[in-house]
N, C-alpha and C positions, 0 to 999 in steps of 0.2 A: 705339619703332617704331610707326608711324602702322599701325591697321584695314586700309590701303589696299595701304601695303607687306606686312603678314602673310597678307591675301590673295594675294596676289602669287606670296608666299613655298612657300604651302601648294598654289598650282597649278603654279608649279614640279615639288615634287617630284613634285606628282600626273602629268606629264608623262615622268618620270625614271621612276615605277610603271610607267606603260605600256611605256616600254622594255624593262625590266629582265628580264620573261621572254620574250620574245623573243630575245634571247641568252644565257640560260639555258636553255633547250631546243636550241639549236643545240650548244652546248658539253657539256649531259648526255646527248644522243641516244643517240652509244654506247654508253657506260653505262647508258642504260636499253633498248635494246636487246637488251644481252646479259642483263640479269637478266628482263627476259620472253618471251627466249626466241626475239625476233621480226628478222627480215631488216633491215637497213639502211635498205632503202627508203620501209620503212612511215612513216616520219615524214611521210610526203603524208599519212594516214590523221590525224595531232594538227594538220598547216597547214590540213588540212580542215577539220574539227571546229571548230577556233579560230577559222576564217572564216566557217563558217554563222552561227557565234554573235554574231559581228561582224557581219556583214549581217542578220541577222533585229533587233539590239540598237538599234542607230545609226540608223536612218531611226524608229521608233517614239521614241528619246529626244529626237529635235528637240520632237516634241509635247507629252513630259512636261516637258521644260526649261518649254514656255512658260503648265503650268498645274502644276507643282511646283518651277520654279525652280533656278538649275544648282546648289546646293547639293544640294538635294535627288538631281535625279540624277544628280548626280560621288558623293554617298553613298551610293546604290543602287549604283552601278557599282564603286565599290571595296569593300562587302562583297561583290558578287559575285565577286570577283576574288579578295577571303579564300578562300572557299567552293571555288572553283575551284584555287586554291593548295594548298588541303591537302587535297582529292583527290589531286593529285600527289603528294604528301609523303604521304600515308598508302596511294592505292588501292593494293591489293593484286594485282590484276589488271589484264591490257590494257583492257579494256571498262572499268574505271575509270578507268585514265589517258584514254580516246579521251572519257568523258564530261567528263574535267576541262578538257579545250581548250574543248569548247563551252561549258562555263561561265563559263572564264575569259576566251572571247572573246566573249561576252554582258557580262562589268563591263567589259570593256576599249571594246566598244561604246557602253556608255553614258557612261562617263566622259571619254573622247576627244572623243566629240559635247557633251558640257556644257561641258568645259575651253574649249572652242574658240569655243562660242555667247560666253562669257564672253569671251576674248580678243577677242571683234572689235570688242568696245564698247571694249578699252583700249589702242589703237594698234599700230604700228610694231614698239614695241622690247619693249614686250610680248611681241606677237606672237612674234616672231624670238627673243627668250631663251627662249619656251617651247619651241618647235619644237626646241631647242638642245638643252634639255633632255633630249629623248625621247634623242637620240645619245647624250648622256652616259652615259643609261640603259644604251644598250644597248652600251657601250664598259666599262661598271661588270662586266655579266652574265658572261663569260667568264672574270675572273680569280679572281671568286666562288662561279664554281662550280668552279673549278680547285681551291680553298683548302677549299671545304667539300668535295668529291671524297675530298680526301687526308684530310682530317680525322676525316669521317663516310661518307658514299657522297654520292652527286647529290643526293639528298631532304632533305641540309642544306643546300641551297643554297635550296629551296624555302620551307624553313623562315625561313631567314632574310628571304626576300622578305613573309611572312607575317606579322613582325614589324614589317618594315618596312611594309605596308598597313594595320595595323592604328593604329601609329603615325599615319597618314595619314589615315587616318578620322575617329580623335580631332580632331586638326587643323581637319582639312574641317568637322566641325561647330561649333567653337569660333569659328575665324575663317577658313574657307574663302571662296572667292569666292563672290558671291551677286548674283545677277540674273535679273530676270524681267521678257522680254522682251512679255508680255502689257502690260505698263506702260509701253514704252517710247510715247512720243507715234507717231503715225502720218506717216509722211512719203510716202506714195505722193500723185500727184497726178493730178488726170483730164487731163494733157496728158504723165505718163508713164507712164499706163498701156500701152501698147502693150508695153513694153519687158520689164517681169516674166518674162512666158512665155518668148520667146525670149532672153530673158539667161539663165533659171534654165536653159534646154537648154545654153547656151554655157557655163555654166560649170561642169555636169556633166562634159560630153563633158573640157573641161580640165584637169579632177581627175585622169579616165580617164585621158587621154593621158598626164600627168604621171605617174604612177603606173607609168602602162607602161615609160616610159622609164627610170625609178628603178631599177625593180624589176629589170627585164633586163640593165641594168648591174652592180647589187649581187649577182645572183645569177648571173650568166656572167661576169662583169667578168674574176675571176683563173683561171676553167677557159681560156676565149679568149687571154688573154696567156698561160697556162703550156704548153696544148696544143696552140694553134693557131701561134701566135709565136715556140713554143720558148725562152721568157724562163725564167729558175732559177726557182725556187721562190720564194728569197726577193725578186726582181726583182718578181714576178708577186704576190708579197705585198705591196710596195711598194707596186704602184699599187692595187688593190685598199683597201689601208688610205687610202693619199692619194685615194682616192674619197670615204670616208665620209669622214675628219677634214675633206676641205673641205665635204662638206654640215653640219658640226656646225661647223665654225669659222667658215665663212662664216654661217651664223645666230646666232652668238655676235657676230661684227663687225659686221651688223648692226643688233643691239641695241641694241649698244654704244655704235657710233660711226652708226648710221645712221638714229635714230630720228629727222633731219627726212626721210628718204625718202618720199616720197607712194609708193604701191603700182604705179602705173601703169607709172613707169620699170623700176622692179624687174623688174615681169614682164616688158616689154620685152627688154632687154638680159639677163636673165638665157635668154629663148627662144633669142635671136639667139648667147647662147655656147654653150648648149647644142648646137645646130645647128652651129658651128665647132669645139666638139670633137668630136663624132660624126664628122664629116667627118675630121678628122685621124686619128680612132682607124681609119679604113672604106681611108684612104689606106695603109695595110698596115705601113709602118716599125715595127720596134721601139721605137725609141725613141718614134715617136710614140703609139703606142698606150700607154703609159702616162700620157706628158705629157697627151693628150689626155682620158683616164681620171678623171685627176686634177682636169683644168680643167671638167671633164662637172659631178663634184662639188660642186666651188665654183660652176659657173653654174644647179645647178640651187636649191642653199641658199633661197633666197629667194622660190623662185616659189611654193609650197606656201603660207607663211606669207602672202604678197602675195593669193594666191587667196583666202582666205580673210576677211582683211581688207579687198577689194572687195566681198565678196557683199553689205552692208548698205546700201553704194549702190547696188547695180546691182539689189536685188528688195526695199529697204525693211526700215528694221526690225521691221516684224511679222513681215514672212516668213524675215528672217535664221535664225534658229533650227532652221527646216523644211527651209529649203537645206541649211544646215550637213551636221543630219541623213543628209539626200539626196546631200551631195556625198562624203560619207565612205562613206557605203553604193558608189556609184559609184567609189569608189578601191578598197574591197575585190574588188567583183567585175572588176576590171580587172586586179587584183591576180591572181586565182585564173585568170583566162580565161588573160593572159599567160604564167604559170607554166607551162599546160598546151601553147598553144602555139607557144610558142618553144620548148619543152622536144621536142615532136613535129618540128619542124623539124629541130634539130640530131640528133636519133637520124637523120630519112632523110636530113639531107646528111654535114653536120658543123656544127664552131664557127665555120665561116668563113659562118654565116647571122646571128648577131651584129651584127657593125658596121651589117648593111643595116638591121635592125629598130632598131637604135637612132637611126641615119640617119632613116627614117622615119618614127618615132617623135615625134623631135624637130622636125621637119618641119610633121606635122602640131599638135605643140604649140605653135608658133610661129602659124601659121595661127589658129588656133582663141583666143588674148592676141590678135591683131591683129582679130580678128570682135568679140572680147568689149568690149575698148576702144574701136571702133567702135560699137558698141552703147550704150555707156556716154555716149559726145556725142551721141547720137542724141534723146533726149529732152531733156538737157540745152540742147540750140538752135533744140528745137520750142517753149519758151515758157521767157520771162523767169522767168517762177514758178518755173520747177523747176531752174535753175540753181546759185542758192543755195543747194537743197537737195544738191546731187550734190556741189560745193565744199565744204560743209560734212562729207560723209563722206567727203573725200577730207581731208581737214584734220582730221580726227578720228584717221583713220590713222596720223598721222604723230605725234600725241602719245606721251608716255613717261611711265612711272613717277614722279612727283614727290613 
């Protein structure tokens, strides 16, 4: 197997790490709950913790990728994530498990933002396998810790993720991916410079939007079908699940089959379905709120990976890296704003404020692909010069694994 493919290999899994406790903490909660003692609720107190640490990690590692290279901190980031792993598995008290999220969302920071700087230099199907990955990840966590539960308590499930990071490490530094974008040639040009600044706001805000609409569906998707729509449990489990397998199968198909995609269409038509299932799901039917639930899923698969693998056109590869950074920082905290509220809405209405935010949502992410890719031909037809270069990362994109 080629250097190229075991790098490949080794960012995969690194991508699958990032999942994997994330659905491991969903599925040990009660369980750790009850042996410290603490309410139900408190788990905002570990989504918190895990997100500061994520936001303070992610915007600082775009800088170090570009003077220690993503080797470097995909390997800071996943010892951090040991260190934060067995906090969990060993603290002894609440105030240790609350330190272990911010630890572990400080490697998860770094490593996400290296993974990612790395995938944008290697296409399409790249792109979209990784992104695959993290679902798998987090489709793996729940039966892992159901098995280590029964076997040992929750804390062998952590264990095992620890083994498995550590594995990952080795890896990483053997034949991890490695790129240092300080080296990449410069491709900014004085007839597109205008464009940097107001693409790099456009495609923050994008991140955001996208995030918002993920989030609010993955995390109200089956209380709204089960409470609001009166669909069974397992109905409302249905779509809920057919949410996530089409964000992970559709970035699997992708990969797969979709690696001559240029990014452009993706986000396109991925906004434009997004927007038409929202609308179905807002249109009240039973049946369609699942359908549409489901189609949300699949239409959003691609636009995350597609965002990403535009930013080297649209701000240059010197600046790709810092973006990166900036743009994952900007999905956390859209992340944590969202959470709180949409979460305050439905306590003063009900779940029947859902459809509209996702409506909305999608709306404005649609809006915000069609500013960005306006942006994008903007310089590209203010001079002959810079043409080539915007074609050439647009063509970049679209390569695969060879």
């Amino acid at each position: 197997m080629s250097r190229r493919r075991l790098a490949a290999a080794v960012a995969f899994f690194g991508f699958v790490a990032l999942g994997l406790p994330e659905s491991v903490l969903a599925t040990a909660w009660p369980d750790m709950a009850d042996d410290f003692g603490r309410p139900i609720g408190h788990l905002q107190w570990l989504l918190v913790s895990y997100t500061l640490g994520y936001l303070l990690s992610s915007a600082p590692a775009g800088m170090g990728v570009r003077r220690y290279g993503v080797r470097g901190i995909a390997g800071l980031g996943v010892s951090l994530s040991i260190v934060g792993l067995g906090l969990y598995a060993a603290g002894p008290t609440w105030g240790w498990v609350v330190v272990a999220g911010f630890v572990l969302g400080c490697g998860a920071g770094q490593l996400d933002t290296a993974m990612n700087v790395w995938a944008t230099t290697q296409g399409a199907r790249t792109m979209n396998l990784l992104h695959a990955a993290f679902g798998i990840g987090t489709t793996i966590g729940p039966p892992l810790t159901v098995v280590a539960a029964a076997a040992t308590s929750w804390r062998g499930a952590y264990v095992v993720l620890i083994a498995f990071d550590l594995a990952l490490l080795g890896a990483m530094w053997l034949v991890g991916p490695d790129h240092h974008p300080r080296h990449a040639p410069p491709t900014d040009r004085p007839s597109a410079r205008p464009a940097p600044a107001g693409a790099t706001t456009v495609i923050l805000a994008s991140f955001a939007a996208y995030v918002a609409v993920e989030v609010t569906a993955g995390a109200w998707g089956y209380s709204y079908l089960r409470e609001q729509q009166g669909l069974s449990a397992a109905a409302a489990g249905f779509g809920i699940a057919g949410y996530w397998a089409g964000l992970t199968l559709g970035r699997l198909a992708l990969g797969l089959v979709g690696s001559g995609l240029a990014p452009q269409p993706v986000l396109v038509w991925g906004a434009v379905g997004s927007v038409a299932a929202t609308v179905l799901i807002a249109l009240g039917a039973t049946a369609g709120g699942v359908i549409g639930l489901i189609g949300l899923g699949c239409s959003l698969a691609g636009l995350f990976p597609a965002l990403m693998l535009l930013t080297p056109a649209m701000v240059g590869a010197d600046r790709a890296a810092l973006t990166v950074g900036w743009s994952l920082s900007a999905s956390g905290i859209s992340s944590a704003l969202v959470a709180v509220l949409v979460g305050q809405q439905v306590d003063r209405v009900d779940l029947g404020v859902i459809p509209p935010n996702l409506l909305v949502g999608s709306l404005v992410l649609l809006g915000l692909v069609l500013l960005l890719l306006r942006l994008q031909r903007t310089p590209a037809q203010a001079s002959s010069s810079a043409a080539p270069g915007a074609d050439n990362s647009a063509d970049a994109s679209a390569n695969s694994i060879t």
